[in-house]
N, C-alpha and C positions, 0 to 999 in steps of 0.2 A: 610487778608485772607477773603473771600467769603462764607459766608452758603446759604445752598441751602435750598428749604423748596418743598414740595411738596401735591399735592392733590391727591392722591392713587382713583384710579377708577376703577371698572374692565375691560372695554374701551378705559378708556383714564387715562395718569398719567401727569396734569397741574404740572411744575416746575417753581420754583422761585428762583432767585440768589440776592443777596446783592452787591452792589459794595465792593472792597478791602477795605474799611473804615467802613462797616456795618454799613451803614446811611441809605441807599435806595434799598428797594425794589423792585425787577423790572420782569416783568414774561419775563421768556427764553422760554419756549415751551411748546405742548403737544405731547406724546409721547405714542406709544402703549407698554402697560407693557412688551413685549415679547423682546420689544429694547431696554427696558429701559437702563438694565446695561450695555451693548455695551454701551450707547451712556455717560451713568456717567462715562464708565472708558474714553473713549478717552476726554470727559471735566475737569473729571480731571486731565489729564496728561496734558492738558493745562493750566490748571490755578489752583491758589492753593484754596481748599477751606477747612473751618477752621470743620465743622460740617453739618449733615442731619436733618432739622425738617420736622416731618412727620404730617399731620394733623389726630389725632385720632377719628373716628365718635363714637358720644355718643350720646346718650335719654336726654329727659329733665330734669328726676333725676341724672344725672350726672356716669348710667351706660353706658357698652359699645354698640352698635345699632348692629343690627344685620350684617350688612358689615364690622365691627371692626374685625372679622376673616381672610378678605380678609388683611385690610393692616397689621395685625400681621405677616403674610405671607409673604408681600412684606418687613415687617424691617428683619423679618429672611433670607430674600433673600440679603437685603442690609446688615447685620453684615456678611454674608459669605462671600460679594465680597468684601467688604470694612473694615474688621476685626479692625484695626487702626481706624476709622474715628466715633467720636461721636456723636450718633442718640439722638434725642431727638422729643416725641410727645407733640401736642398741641393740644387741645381739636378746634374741627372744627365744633362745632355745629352752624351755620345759617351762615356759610360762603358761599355757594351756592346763599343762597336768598341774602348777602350783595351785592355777586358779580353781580348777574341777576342786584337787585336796582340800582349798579353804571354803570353797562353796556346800561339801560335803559334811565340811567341820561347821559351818555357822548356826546349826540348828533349824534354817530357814522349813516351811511345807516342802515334799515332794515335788508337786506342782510347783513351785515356785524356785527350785533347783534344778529343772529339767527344760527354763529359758534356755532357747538356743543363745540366745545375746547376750547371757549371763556371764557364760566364761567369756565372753570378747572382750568386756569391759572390765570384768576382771584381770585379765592380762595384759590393759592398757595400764591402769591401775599397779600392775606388779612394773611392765615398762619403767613408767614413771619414777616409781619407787627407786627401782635401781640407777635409774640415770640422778636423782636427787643426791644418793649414795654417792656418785662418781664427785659430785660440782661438789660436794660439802666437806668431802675428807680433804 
């Protein structure tokens, strides 16, 4: 089964899906919050997915940042459409900057590095990654 990880933006919501074996990481899309659940339910009626990690913004002392209201918001939107399915947050602090660093590094066009949606999914993608780190060790 598949978890999904996501980057909560008020703009844009970067998704990340795991292959059926939760080895790899892979970003699926970015999506405007408004679609959002439309588009997790019909992904999930296709494919099975085990759990939701959400990335939670925090300060440097390890409190909540001032957009951490926004995706408390969007998990309560996600426990009412998804009541069954368990949510889990990951601390998302300098995943933005990881993902701009690796999007800088992959040789990609300008144009094609200057996606605003780029980094969202990119830093569902790093999300993901880390919560993988967490279940594996």
């Amino acid at each position: 089964m598949r978890i999904m990880a996501f980057d909560y933006g008020t703009k844009r919501i970067g998704v990340a899906v795991t292959d059926p074996l939760q080895i790899i990481a892979t970003a699926l899309t970015t999506i405007h919050p408004k679609d959002v659940i439309e588009y997790l339910k019909k992904y999930v009626s296709q494919e099975q997915v085990e759990s939701f990690v959400v990335g939670m913004p925090k300060q440097l002392d390890g409190s909540d940042s001032q957009s951490a209201v926004h995706v408390k918001g969007f998990i309560n939107l996600l426990k009412k459409s998804f009541p069954q399915m368990p949510i889990v947050t990951m601390d998302e602090r300098f995943t933005s900057k990881m993902a701009s660093a690796s999007i800088a590094q992959s040789g990609l066009r300008r144009s094609k590095r200057q996606e605003k949606g780029l980094v969202d999914v990119i830093s569902a993608v790093i999300i993901l990654q880390d919560y993988l780190k967490t279940i594996q060790s």
